[in-house]
C-alpha positions in Angstrom: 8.9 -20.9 -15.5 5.9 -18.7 -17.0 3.2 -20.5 -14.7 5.8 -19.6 -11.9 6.2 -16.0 -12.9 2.2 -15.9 -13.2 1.7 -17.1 -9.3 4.4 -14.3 -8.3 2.8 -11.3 -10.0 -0.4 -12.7 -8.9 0.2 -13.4 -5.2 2.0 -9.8 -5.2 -1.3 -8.0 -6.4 -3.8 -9.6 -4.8 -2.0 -9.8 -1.1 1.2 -7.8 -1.5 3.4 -7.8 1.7 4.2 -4.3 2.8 7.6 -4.8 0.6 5.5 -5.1 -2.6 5.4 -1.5 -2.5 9.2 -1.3 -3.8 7.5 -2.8 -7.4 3.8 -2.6 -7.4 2.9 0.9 -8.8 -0.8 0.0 -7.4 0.1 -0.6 -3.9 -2.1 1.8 -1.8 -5.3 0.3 -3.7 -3.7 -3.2 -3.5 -2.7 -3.7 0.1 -5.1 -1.5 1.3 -8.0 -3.7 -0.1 -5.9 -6.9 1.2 -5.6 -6.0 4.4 -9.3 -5.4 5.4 -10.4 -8.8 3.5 -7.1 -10.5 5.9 -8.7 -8.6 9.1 -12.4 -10.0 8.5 -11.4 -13.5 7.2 -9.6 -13.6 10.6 -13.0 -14.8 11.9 -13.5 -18.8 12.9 -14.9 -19.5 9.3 -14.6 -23.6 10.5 -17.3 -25.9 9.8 -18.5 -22.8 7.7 -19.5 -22.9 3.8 -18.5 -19.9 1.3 -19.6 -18.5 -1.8 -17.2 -16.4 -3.7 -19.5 -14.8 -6.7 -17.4 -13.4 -9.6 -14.7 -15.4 -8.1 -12.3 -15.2 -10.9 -8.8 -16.6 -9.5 -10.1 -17.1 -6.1 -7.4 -14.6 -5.0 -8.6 -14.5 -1.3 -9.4 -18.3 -1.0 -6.1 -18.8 1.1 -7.6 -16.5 3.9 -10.5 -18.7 4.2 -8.5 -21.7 4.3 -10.2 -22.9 7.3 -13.8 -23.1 6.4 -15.3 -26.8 5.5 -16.1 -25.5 1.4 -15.2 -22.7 -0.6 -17.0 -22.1 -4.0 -16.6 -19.8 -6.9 -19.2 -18.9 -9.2 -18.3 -16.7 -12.6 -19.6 -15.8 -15.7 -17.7 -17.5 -18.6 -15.4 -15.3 -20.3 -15.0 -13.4 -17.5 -11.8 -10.2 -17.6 -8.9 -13.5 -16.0 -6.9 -14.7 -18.3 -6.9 -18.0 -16.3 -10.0 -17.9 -14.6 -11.3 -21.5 -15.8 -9.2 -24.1 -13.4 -10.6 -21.6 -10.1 -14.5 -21.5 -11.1 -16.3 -24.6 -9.6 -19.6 -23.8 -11.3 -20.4 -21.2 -13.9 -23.8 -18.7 -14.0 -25.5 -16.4 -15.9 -24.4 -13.2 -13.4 -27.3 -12.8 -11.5 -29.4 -16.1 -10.8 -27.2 -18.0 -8.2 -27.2 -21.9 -9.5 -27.5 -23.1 -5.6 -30.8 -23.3 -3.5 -31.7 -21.1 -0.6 -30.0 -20.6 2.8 -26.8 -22.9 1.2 -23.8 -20.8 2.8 -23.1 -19.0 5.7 -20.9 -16.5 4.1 -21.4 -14.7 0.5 -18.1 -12.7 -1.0 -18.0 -10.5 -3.8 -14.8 -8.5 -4.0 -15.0 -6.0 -7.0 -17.4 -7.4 -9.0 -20.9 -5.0 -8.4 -19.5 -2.5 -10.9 -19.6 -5.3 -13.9 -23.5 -6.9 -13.2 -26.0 -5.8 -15.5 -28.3 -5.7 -12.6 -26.8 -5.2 -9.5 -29.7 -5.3 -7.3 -30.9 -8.4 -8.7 -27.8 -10.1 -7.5 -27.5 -8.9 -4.4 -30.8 -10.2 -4.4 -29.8 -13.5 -5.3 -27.0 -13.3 -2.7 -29.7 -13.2 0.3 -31.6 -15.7 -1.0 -28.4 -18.2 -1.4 -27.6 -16.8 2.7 -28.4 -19.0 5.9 -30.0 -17.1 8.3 -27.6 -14.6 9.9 -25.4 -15.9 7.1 -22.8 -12.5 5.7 -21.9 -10.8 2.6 -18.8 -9.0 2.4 -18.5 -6.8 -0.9 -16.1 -4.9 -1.6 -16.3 -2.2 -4.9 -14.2 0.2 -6.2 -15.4 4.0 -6.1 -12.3 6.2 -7.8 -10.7 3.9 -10.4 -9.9 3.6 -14.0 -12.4 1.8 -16.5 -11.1 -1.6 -16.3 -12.1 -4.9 -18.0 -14.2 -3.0 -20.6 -16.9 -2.6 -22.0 -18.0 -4.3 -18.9 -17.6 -2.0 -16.3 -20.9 0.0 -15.6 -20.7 1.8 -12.7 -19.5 3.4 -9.0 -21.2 3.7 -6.3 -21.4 6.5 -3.0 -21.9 4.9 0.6 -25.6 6.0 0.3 -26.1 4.1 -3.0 -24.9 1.3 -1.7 -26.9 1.7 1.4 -30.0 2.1 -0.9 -29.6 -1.0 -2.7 -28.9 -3.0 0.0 -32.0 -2.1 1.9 -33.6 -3.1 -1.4 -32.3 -6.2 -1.3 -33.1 -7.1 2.2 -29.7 -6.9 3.7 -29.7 -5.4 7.5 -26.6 -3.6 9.9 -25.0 -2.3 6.4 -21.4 -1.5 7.4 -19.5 0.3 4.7 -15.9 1.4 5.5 -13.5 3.4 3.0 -10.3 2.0 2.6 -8.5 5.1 2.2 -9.0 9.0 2.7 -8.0 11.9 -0.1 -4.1 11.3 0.1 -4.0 7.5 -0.4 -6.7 8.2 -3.8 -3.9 11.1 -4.9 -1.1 8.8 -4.4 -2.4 5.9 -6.1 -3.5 7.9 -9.4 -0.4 9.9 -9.7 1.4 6.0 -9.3 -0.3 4.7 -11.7 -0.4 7.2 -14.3 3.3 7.5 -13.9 3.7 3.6 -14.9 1.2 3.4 -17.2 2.8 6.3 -18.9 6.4 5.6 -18.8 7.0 2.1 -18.3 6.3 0.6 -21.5 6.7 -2.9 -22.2 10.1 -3.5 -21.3 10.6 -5.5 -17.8 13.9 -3.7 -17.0 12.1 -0.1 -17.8 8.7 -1.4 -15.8 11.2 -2.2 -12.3 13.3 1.3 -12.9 10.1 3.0 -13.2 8.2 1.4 -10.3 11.3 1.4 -7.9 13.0 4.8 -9.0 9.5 6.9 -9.0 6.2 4.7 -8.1 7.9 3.7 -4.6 8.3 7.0 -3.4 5.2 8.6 -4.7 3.3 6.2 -3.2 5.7 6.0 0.3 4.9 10.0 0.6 1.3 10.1 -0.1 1.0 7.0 2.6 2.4 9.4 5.1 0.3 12.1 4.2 -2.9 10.1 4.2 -2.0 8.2 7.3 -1.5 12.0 9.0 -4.8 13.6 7.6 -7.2 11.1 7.9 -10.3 12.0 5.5 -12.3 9.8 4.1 -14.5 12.0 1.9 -13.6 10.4 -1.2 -11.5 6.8 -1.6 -10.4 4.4 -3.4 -12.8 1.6 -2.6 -15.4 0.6 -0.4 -15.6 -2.6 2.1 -18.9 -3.4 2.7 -20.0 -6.1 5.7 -23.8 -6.7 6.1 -25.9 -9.8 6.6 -29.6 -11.9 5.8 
């Protein structure tokens, strides 16, 4: 029943349905991240081979469903609970253990923030790229500290622009997922449940359906009417070797 539970709450964060948002207090950042890793791995990915560094669960693995190999890399004692049964091969966090043009398609979704040397991996991400082969990185830019002390750092678009270049990735496309509204809504959401909920399940679902919900429905609307996307919540990055 536990190991049940455990697949609900994690399918429900990492690719909520649009209904999630009646008991996930972190909806906006949630689905709004989901749904642009769902658009791109809508791609033919057949025949294809895919490296998913900092892979923890493989949360996104089902998307790529299609493609002839998925692997995920992590760092042992990495921030998941559960982590061990998803990571095929484990690494050091910057020195890919695969040789050179092996995949056609790197992924990295919120895991720049933790490396020690960011640039250095990124590195190693080109070198483990076919030619042409793509990186799609996604990294948070206004969110709590989370999985401490290892969580070093956020990024601008320009920053992330700069250390790409210095890793030798070209076309850098960098998207927000969100504008000012969405980044309101979500903080106000989850400092309301953080606050409030406590421990108990029945105070958690009160909490989350009675306040979260609407916070988060309202500040959807407003975002979705005054699109800005001067700060966010995260950024989706798409570039290539």
């Amino acid at each position: 029943m536990q190991k049940v539970l455990k697949k609900i709450i994690n399918k429900n964060f990492f690719e909520p349905a649009w209904f999630s948002i009646l008991a996930n207090p972190y909806f906006i950042a949630r689905y709004q991240l989901f749904k642009k890793i769902q658009e791109f791995s809508k791609s033919d990915w057949s025949e294809k081979k895919i490296l998913d560094v900092g892979c923890g669960i493989k949360p996104y693995q089902n998307l790529f469903k299609q493609a002839d190999d998925y692997i995920g890399i992590d760092i042992k004692g990495g921030g998941h609970y559960d982590q061990a049964k998803y990571v095929d091969r484990y690494f050091d966090g910057i020195n890919i253990p695969f040789e050179e043009n092996s995949f056609d398609l790197v992924i990295c979704t919120q895991v720049l923030e933790h490396s020690e040397n960011p640039v250095g991996l990124l590195k190693e991400m080109n070198r483990a790229l076919k030619k042409d082969g793509q990186l799609y990185l996604t990294m948070p830019f206004v969110w709590n500290e989370h999985e401490t002390p290892f969580d070093f750092r956020r990024f601008t678009r320009f920053e992330h622009e700069r250390i790409l270049k210095q890793a030798n990735f070209l076309e850098n496309k960098i998207e927000p997922t969100c504008g000012v509204f969405g980044v309101c809504g979500q903080l106000i959401s989850a400092f309301i449940f953080e606050n409030l909920a406590g421990k108990n399940i029945l105070t958690k679902i009160f909490v989350s359906l009675v306040i979260c919900f609407p916070v988060q429905t309202i500040f959807i609307i407003l975002d979705f009417i005054f699109k800005n996307s001067w700060i966010t919540l995260d950024y989706i990055i798409t570039t290539k070797k």
